[in-house]
FIGU-271918 format. One line per field, with one value per residue (C-alpha): y, x, z; residue number from 0. Coordinates in Angstrom, 1 decimal. Layout:
N
Y (Y, ...)
X (X, ...)
Z (Z, ...)
resi (NUM, ...)
//
This chain:
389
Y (212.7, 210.5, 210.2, 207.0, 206.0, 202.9, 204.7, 207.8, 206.6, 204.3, 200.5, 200.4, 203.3, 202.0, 202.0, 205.2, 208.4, 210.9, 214.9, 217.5, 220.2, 221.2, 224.2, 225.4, 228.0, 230.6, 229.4, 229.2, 226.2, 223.9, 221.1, 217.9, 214.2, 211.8, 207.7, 205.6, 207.4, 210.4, 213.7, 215.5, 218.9, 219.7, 223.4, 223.1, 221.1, 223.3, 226.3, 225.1, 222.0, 223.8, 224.5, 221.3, 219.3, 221.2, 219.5, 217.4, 214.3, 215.3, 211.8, 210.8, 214.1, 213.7, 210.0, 211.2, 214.3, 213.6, 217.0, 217.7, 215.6, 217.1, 214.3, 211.3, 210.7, 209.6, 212.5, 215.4, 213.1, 213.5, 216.9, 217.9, 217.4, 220.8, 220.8, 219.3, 221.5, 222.1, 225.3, 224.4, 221.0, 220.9, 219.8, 218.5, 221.4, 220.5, 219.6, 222.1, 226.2, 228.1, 225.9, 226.8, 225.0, 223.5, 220.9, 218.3, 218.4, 215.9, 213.4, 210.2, 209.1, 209.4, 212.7, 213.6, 212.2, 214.5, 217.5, 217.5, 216.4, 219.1, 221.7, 219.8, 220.5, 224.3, 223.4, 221.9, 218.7, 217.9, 217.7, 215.6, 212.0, 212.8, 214.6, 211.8, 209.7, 211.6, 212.3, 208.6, 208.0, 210.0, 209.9, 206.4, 205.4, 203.5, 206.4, 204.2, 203.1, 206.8, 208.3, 212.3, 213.9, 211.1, 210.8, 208.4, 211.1, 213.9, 211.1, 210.9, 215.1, 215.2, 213.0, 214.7, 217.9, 216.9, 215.9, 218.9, 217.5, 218.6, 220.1, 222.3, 219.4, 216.7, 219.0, 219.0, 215.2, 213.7, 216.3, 217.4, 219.8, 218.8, 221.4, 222.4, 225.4, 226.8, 225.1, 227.4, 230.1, 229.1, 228.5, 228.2, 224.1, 223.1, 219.7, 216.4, 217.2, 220.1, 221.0, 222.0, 224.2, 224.4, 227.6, 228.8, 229.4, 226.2, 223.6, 220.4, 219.5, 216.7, 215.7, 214.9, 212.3, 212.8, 211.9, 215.2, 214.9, 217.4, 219.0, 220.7, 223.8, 221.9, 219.8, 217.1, 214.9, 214.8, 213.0, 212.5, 213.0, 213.1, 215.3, 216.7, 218.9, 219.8, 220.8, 222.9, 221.2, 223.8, 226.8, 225.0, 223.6, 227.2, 228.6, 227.0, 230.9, 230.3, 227.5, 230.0, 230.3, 226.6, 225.7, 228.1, 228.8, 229.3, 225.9, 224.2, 222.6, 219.6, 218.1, 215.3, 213.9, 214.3, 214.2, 210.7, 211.5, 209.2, 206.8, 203.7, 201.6, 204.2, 206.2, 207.2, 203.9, 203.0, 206.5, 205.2, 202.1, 203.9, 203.0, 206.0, 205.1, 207.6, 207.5, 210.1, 209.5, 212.2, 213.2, 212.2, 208.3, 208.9, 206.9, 206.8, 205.1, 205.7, 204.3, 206.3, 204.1, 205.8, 203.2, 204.0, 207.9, 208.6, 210.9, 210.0, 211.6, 212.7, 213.5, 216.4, 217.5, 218.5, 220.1, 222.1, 223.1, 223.7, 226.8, 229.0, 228.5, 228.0, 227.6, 229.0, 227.6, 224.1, 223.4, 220.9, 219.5, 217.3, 214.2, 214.2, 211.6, 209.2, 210.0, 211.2, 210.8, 210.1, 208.5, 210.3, 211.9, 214.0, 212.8, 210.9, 212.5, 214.7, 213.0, 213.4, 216.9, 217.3, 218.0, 220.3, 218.0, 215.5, 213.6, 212.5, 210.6, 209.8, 206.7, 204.7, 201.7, 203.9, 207.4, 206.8, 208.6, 212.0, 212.7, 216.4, 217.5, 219.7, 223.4, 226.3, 228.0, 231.4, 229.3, 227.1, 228.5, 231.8, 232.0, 234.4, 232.9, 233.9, 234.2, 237.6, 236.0, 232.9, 235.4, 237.1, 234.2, 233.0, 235.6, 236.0, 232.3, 233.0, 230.6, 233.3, 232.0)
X (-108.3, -111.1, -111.1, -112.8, -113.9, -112.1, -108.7, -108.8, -110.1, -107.3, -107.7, -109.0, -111.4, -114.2, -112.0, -110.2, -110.8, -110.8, -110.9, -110.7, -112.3, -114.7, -115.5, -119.4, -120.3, -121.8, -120.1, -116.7, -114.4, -115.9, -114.2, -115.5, -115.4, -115.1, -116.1, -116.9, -120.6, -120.9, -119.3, -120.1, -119.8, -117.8, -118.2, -119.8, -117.4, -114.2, -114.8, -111.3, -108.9, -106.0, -108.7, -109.7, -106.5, -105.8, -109.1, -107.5, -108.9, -110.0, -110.5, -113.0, -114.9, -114.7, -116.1, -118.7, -119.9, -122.4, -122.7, -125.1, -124.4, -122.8, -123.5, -122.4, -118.4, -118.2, -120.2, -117.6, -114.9, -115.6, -116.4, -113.2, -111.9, -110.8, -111.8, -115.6, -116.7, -120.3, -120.6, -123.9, -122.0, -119.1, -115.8, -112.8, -109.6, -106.5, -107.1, -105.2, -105.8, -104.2, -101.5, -97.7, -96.8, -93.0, -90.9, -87.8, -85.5, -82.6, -83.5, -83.1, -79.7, -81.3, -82.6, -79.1, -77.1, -79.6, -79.1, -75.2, -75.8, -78.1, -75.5, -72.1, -74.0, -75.2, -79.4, -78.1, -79.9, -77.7, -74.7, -76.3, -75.4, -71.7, -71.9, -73.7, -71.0, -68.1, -70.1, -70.6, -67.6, -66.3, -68.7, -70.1, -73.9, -73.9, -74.3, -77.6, -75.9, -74.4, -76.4, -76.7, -74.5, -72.9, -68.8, -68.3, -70.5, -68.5, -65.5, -66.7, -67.0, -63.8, -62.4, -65.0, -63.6, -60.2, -61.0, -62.9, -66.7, -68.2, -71.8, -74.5, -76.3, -74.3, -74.0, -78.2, -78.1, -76.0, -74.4, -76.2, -79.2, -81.9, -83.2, -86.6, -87.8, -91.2, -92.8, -95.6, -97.7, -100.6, -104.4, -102.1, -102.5, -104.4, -106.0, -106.6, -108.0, -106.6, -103.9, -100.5, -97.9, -94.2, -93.0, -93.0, -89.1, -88.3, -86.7, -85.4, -88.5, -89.8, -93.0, -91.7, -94.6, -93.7, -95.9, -97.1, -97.7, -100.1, -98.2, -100.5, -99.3, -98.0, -95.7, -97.9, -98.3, -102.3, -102.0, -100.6, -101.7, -100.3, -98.2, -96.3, -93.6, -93.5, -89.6, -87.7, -84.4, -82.6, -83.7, -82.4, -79.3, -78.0, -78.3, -79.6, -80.4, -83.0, -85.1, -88.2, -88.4, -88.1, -90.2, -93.2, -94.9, -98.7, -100.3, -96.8, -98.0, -100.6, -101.7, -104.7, -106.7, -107.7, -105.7, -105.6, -106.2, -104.1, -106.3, -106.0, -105.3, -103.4, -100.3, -96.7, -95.1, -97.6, -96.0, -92.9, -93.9, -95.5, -94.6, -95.5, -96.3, -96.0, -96.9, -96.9, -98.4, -98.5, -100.2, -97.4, -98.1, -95.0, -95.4, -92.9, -93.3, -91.3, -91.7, -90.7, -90.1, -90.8, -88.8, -85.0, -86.0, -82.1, -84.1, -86.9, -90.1, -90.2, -86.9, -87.9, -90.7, -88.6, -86.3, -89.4, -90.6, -89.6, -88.0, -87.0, -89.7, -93.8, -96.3, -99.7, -101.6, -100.0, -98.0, -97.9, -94.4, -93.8, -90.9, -88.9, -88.9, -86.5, -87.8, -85.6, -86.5, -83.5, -85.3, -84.5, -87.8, -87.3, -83.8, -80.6, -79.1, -81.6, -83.4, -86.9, -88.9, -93.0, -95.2, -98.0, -100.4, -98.6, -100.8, -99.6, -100.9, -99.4, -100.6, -100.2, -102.8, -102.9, -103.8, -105.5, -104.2, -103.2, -104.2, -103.4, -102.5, -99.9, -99.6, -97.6, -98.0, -99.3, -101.8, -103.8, -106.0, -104.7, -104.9, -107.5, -108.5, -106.5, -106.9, -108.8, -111.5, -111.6, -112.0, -114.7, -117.0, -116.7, -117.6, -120.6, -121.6, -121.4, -118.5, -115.6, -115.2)
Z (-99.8, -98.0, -94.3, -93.2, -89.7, -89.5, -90.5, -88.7, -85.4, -83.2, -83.2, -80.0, -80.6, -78.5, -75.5, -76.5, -74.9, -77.8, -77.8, -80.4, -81.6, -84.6, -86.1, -86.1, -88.1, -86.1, -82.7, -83.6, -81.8, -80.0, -78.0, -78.4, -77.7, -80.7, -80.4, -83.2, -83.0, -82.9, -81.6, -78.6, -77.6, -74.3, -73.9, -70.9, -69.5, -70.6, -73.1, -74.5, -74.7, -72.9, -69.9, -70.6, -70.0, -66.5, -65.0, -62.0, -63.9, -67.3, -68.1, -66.0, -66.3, -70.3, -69.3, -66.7, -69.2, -71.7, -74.2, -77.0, -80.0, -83.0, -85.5, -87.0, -86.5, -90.5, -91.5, -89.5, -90.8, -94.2, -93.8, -92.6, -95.7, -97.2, -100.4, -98.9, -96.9, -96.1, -93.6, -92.3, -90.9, -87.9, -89.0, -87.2, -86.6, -84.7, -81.2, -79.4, -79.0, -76.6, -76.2, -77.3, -79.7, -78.9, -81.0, -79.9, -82.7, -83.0, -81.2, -83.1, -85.0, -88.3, -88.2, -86.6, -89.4, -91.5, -90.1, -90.4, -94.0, -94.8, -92.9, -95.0, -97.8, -97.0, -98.2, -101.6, -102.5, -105.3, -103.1, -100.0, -101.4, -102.0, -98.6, -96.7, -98.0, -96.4, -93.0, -92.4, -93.2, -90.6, -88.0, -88.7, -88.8, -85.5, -82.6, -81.3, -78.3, -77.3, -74.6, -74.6, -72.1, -71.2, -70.3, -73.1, -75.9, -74.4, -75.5, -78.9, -79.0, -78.4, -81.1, -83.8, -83.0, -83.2, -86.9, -87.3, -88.1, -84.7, -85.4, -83.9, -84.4, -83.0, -80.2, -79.8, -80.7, -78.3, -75.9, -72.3, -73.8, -76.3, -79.0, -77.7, -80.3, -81.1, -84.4, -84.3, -82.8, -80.8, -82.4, -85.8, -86.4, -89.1, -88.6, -90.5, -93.9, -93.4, -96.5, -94.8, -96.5, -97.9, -98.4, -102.0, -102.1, -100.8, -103.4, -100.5, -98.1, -96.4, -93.8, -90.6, -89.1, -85.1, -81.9, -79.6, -76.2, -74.8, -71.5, -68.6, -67.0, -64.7, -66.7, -66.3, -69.9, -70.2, -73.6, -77.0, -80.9, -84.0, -85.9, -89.0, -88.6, -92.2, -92.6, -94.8, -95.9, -98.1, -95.9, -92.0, -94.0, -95.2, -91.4, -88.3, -87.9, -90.7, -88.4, -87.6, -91.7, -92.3, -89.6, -89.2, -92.2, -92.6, -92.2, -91.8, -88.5, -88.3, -85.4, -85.0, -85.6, -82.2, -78.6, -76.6, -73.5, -70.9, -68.6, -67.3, -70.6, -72.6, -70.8, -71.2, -71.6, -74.7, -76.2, -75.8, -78.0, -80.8, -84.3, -86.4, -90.5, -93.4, -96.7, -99.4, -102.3, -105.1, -107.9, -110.4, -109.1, -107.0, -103.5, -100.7, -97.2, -94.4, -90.3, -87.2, -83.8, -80.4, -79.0, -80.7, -79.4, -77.9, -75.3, -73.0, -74.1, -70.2, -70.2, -73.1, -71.5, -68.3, -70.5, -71.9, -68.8, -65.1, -62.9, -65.9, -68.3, -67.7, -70.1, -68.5, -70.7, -71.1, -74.6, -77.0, -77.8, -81.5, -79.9, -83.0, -85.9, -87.0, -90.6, -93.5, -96.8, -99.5, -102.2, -105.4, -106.4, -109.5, -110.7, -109.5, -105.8, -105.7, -102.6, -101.9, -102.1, -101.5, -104.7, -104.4, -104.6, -102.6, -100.0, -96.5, -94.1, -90.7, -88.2, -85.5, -84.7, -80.7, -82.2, -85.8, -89.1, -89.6, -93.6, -94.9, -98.9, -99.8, -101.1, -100.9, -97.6, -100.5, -101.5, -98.8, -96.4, -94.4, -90.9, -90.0, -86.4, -83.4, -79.7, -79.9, -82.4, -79.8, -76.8, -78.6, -79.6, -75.8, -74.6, -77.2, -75.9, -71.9, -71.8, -70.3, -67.0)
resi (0, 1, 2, 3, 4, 5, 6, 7, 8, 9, 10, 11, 12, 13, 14, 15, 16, 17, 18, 19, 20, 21, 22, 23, 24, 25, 26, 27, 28, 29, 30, 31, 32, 33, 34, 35, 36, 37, 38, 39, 40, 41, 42, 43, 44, 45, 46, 47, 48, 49, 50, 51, 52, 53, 54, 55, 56, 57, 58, 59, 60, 61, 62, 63, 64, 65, 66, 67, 68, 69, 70, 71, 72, 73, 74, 75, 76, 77, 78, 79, 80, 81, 82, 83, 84, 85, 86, 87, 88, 89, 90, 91, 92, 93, 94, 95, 96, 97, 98, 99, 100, 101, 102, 103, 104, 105, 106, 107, 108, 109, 110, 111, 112, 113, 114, 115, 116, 117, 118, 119, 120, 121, 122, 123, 124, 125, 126, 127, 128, 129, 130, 131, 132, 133, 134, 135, 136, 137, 138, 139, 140, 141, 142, 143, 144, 145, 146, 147, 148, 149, 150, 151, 152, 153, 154, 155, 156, 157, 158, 159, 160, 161, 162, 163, 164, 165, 166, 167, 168, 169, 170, 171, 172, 173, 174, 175, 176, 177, 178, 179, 180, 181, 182, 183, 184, 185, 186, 187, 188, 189, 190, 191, 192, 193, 194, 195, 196, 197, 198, 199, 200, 201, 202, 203, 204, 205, 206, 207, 208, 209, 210, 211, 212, 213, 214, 215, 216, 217, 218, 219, 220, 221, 222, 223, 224, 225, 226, 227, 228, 229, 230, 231, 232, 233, 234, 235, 236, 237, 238, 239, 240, 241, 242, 243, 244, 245, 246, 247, 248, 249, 250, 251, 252, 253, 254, 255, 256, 257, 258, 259, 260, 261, 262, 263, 264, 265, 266, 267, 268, 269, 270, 271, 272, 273, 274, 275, 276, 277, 278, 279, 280, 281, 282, 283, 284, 285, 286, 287, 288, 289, 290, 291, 292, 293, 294, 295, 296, 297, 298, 299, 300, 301, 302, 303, 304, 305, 306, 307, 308, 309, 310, 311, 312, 313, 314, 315, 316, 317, 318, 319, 320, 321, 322, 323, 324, 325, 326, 327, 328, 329, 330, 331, 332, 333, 334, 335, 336, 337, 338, 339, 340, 341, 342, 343, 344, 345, 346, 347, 348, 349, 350, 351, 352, 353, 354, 355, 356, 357, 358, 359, 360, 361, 362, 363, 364, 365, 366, 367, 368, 369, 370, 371, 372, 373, 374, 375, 376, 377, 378, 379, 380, 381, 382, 383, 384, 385, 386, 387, 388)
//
């Protein structure tokens, strides 16, 4: 898994105004800024991204802030990679830390049609083609043009009850109130280069390559990164009850390679353009590629956000929130009907020419890297470093 400048870094990078942070052994976290380069240190700006993104104007104070220099952009880069690792060098972890963690699910007509699929066919992947035949069928593939919570879906709920196919996730998809759940715990992401993990147990799982905005405490949208909601198929499809087991599993969450921050050439409405690119590519010579448009989202990514946040929930320390994907692998992998399942092994990477590439490998969530690093280990190398405040 190489991580090259050119790849990982936006299009635009000169203009883009990067944060993240990087492990230095010794120290701990540190946040930084990252430009084509070098990487700087920002510690003494905020001892932490979340305190980071509720500066007032945390892009022009990242702009106006110089910070010692960490090294060479490449060099962190291509020491991130996992199995690389030089301790006496910094190198790059997911950009958030004390953030929540949150995740929009259901919320493009693809993954809808999924979900009932994977329900229909109670987490059995050699019964979702038959199944995925019947449900469109019924419920037809076309549901683009049906606006959540509107008279004419509450129409369409009617008539799908009537023939008995309503579903928890139709009711998430395209009734009044969006799924917002927690992915993972806070401090928990693993970064690019990072391996990310499928539960041992699980036999039906895909990647889910998603944008993530980076909310304030406020409610306010500070920025946006990348992300893979790595998703367990068989587990969510035989009980929605099961969705903390299929969805937060050691090192199951990845978000990078760094944070955009929003300024005056890159906002909300270039979010809402994105065209997220996947591509997994295994071990066995197995490749798949698969495209997620920000732009056939069936809710607003602001929209989500206020459904996050407001009166009867708060997020003190801000929260990061995956949008959804429109990705859902069904090419067969290891034999006819049997859809697509990750490899350990398996390498994906996730990109958009706005916020760079997200690369991880695969494991078991057994076998890759245990979290060991939580808030009270955070706490206590601030405070060793004078940087409590």
């Amino acid at each position: 898994m190489n991580l090259f400048l050119d790849t990982t870094l936006p299009a635009d990078a000169a203009d883009a105004l990067l944060i993240g942070r990087a492990w230095i052994e010794g120290e701990g976290p540190v946040p930084v800024r990252v430009g084509p380069d070098g990487v700087h240190d920002l510690s003494q700006l905020a001892s932490t991204c979340s305190d980071l993104l509720e500066l007032a104007d945390a892009a022009t104070a990242v702009r106006r802030h110089g910070g010692a220099r960490l090294g060479d952009t490449q060099a962190i880069l291509r020491n991130s990679a996992f199995d690389a690792r030089d301790a006496a060098l910094p190198w790059l972890m997911a950009p958030c830390d004390l953030q929540a963690i949150k995740a929009a699910g259901v919320t493009f007509v693809a993954s809808m049609l999924e979900r009932v699929i994977e329900e229909q066919a109670r987490g059995d992947a050699s019964k979702s083609e038959a199944v995925r035949a019947a449900v469109v069928a019924v419920i037809g593939e076309n549901l683009a043009a049906v606006k959540p919570g509107s008279p004419e879906a509450m129409r369409l709920k009617e008539v799908l009850l009537a023939q008995g196919v309503w579903s928890q996730y139709l009711e998430v998809g395209i009734g009044p109130d969006a799924e917002i759940f927690t992915k993972s715990q806070p401090m928990s992401a693993v970064g690019t280069g990072s391996e990310v993990g499928i539960h041992p147990g699980s036999a039906w799982n895909n990647p889910e390559p998603e944008v993530v905005l980076a909310v304030d405490s406020k409610g306010q949208v500070r920025g946006a990164a990348l992300g893979n909601d790595v998703n367990l198929r068989d587990f969510e499809g035989r009980s929605a009850l099961l969705l903390g087991k299929a969805k937060d599993n050691n090192a199951s969450c990845a978000i990078g390679p760094f944070i955009r921050l929003f300024d005056d050439v890159f906002g909300i409405d270039d979010v809402r353009q994105c065209e997220l690119a996947m591509q997994v590519t295994g071990t066995d010579g197995f490749t798949m590629q698969g495209a997620s448009s920000l732009a056939k989202i069936s809710r607003d990514p602001l929209d989500l956000v206020s459904q996050a946040i407001g009166a009867n929930h708060q997020y003190p320390d801000g929260f990061m929130l995956f949008l959804g994907t429109m990705f859902a692998p069904t090419q067969d992998r290891f034999g006819p009907g049997q859809g697509f399942t990750h490899a350990v092994g398996d390498v994906v990477t996730v990109s958009t020419p706005s916020l760079g590439t997200l690369a991880n490998r695969v494991n078991t969530s057994d076998r890759v890297a245990p979290w060991t690093y939580g808030t009270r280990a955070l706490m206590r190398d601030l405070a060793r470093r004078g940087l409590l405040r």
